[in-house]
C-alpha positions as CSV (number, residue, x, y, z in Angstrom):
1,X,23.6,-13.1,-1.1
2,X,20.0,-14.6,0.5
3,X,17.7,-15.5,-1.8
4,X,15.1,-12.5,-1.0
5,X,17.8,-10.2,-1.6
6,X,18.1,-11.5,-5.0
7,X,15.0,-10.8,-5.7
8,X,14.4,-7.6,-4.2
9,X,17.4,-6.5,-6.7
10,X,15.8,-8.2,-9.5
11,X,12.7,-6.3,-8.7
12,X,14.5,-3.0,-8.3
13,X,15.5,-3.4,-11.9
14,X,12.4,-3.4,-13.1
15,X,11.2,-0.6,-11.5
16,X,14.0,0.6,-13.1
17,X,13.3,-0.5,-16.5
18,X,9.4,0.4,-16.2
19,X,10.8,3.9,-15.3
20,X,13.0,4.5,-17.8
21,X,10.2,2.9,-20.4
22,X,7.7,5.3,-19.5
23,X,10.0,8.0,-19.8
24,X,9.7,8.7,-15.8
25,X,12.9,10.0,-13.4
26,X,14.2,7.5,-11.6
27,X,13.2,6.8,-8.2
28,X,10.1,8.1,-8.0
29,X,8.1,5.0,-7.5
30,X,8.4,3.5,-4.1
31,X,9.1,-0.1,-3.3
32,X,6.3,-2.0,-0.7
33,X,7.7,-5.4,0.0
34,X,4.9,-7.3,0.8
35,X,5.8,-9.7,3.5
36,X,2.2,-11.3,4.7
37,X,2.3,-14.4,5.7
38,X,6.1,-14.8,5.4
39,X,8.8,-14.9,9.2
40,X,10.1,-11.9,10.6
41,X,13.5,-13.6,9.7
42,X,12.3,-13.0,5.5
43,X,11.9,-9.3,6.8
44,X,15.3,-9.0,8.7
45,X,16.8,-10.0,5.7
46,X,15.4,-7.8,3.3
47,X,16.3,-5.1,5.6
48,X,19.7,-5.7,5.9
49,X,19.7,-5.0,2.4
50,X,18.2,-1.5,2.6
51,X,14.5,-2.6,2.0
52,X,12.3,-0.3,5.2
53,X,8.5,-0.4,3.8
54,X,6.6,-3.9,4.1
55,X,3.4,-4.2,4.0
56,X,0.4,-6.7,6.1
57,X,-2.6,-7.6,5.8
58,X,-3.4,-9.0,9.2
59,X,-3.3,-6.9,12.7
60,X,-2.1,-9.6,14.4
61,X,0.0,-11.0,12.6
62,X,2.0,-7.6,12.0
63,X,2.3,-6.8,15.6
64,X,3.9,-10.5,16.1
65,X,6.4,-9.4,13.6
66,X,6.8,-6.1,14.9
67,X,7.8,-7.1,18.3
68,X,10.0,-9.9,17.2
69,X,12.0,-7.2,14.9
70,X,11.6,-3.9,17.7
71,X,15.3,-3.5,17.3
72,X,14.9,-2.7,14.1
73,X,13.6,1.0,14.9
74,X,13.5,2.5,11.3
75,X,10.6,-0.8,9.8
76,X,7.7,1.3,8.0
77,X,4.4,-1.3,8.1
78,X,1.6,-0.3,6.2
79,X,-1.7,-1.9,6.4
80,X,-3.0,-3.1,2.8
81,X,-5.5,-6.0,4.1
82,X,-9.1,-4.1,4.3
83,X,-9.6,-3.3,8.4
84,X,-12.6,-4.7,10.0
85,X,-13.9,-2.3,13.1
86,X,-12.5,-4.2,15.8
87,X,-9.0,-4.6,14.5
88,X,-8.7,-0.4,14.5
89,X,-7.5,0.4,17.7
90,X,-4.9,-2.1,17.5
91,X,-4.1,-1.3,13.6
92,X,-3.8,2.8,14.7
93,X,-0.7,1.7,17.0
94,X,0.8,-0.9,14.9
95,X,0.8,0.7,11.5
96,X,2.5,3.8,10.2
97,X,0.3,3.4,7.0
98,X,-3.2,2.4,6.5
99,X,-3.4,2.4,2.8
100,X,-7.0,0.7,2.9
101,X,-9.3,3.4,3.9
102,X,-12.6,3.1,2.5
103,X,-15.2,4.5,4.4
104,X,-15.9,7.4,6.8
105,X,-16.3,4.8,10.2
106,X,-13.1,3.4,9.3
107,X,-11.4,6.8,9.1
108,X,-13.2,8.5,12.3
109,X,-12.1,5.2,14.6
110,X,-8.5,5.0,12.9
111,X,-8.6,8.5,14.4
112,X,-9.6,8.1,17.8
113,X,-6.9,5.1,18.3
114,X,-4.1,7.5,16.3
115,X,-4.6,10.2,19.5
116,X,-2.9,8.2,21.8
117,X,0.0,7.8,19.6
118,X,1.0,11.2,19.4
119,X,1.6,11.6,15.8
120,X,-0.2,11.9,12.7
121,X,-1.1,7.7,10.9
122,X,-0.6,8.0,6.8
123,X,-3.4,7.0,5.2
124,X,-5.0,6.3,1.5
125,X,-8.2,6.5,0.2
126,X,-8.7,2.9,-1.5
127,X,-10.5,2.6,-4.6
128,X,-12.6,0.0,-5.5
129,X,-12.3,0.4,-9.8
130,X,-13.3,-2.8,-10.9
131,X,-16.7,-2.8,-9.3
132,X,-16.0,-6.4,-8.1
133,X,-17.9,-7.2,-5.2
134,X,-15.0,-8.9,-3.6
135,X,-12.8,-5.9,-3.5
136,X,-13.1,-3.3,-0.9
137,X,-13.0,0.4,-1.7
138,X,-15.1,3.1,-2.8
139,X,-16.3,4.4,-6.2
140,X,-14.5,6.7,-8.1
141,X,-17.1,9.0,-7.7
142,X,-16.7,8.9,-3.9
143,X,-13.3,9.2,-3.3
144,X,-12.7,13.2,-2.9
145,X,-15.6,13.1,-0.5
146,X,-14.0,10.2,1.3
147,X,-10.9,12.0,1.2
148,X,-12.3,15.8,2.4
149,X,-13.5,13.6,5.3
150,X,-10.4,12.2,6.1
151,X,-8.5,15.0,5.9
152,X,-10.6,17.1,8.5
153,X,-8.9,14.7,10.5
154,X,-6.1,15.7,12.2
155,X,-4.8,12.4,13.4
156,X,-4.6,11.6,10.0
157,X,-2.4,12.6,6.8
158,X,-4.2,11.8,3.5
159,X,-1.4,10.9,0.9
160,X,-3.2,9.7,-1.8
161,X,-5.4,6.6,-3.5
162,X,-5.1,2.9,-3.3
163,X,-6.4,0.4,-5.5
164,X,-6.4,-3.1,-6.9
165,X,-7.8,-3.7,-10.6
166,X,-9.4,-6.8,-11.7
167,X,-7.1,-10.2,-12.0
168,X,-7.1,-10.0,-16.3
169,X,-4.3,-10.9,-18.4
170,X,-6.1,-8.5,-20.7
171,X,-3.4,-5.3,-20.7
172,X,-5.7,-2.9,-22.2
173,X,-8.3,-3.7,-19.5
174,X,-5.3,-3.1,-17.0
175,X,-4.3,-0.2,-17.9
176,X,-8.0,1.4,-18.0
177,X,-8.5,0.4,-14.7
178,X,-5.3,2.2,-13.6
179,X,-5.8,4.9,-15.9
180,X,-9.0,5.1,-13.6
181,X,-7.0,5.4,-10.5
182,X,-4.7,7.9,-11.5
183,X,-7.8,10.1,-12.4
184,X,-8.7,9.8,-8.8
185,X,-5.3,10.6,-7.5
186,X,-5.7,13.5,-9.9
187,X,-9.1,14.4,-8.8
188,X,-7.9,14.4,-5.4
189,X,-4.9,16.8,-6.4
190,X,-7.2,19.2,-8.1
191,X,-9.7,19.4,-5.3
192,X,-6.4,21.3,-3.5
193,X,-5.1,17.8,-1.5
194,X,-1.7,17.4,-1.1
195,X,-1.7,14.5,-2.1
196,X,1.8,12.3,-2.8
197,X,1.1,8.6,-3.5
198,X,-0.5,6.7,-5.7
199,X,-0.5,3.0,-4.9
200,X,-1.0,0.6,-7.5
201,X,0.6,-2.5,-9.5
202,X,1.9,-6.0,-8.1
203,X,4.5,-8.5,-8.7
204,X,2.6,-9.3,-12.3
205,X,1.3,-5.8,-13.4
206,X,3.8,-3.5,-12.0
207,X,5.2,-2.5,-15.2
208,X,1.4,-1.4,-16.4
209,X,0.6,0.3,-12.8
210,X,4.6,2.8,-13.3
211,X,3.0,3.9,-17.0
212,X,0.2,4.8,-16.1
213,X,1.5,6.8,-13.1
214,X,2.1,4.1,-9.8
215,X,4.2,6.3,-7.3
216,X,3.9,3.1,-4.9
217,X,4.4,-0.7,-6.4
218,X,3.1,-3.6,-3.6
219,X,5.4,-6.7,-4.7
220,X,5.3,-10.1,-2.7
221,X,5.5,-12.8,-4.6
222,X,7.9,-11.6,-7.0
223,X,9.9,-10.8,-3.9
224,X,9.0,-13.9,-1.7
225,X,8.0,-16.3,-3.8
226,X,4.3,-18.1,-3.6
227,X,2.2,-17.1,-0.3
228,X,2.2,-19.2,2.7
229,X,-1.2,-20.3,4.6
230,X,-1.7,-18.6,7.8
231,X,0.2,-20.4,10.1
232,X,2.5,-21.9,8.3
């Protein structure tokens, strides 16, 4: 057994574990391996051992890795790096997901570049609930609105909300800032979306994102180990 697969099992159990604590039915939170950074090789492995969803944060470097593994034909890459405007086209042809949506421009060029494709792109709304200036996203305030725009898209399929909370070991604060995102998942839900994923938690909150609702995890290190520099 490789080392990534060891910990792609450890990681599985606890998902499993979170689940079963938050009294939740197994398998329903989804598993984002986060490979940025790391060889096409680390992703070869992991899908030999059943793993299909990884997720970049770079256009470039996920279309390096995307023609290196093209005989792997079933590799779902989701965007989860935010998508500057002349990355868009290319990220509308190398992505399946953009899970980083966060502004009408965004969603209107994603768009354009998706007709060519010939099928619909997934795509969340990401929420920016810490207010931190160095996180991308809107306000919870905003987010059905960025949503209604996105789904009068038909190149696109909204599926839900993204976010990232503050880096605090202080649980309480955690949890309020997921609490927060679930309430926009929810708002999105009530204002008649239908809506499916809720992306939240990482290798060192996952367990706080599944109880307060995560339908998505985002795990690299805990998977990989510590991230690489670009180019290493």
């Amino acid at each position: 057994m490789g080392r990534y697969e060891k910990a792609l099992q450890a990681t599985h159990r606890r998902i499993d574990d979170a689940l079963a604590n938050a009294g939740r039915a197994p398998g329903s939170v989804r598993l984002l391996a986060v490979s940025k950074t790391f060889p096409a090789d680390a992703i070869r492995e992991l899908h030999g051992s059943g793993q299909r969803a990884f997720g970049e944060n770079y256009v470039q470097e996920a279309q390096g890795k995307r023609e290196a593994l093209a005989d792997l034909r079933d590799v779902e890459w989701h965007l989860i790096g935010p998508l500057q405007s002349n990355k868009v086209r290319s990220a509308a042809a190398a992505f399946e997901w953009v899970e980083t949506v966060d502004r009408p421009r965004i969603a209107d060029r994603l768009a354009e570049g998706r007709a060519a494709v010939g099928r619909p792109m997934d795509v969340l709304v990401q929420v920016n609930v810490s207010g931190e200036a160095t996180k991308h996203g809107v306000c919870a305030g905003d987010a059905v609105a960025l949503a209604r725009h996105v789904a009068a898209l038909p190149e696109l399929r909204l599926r839900g909300v993204m976010g990232i909370p503050e880096a605090t070991e202080d649980a309480d604060r955690l949890r309020t800032q997921f609490r927060q995102l679930r309430g926009c998942f929810d708002a999105l839900a009530d204002a008649g979306f239908d809506v499916d994923t809720l992306s939240m938690g990482m290798s060192t909150d996952l367990e706080f994102a599944i109880a307060e609702g995560a339908t998505e995890v985002r795990v690299g290190t805990a998977i990989f180990g510590s991230r690489r520099s670009r180019g290493a």
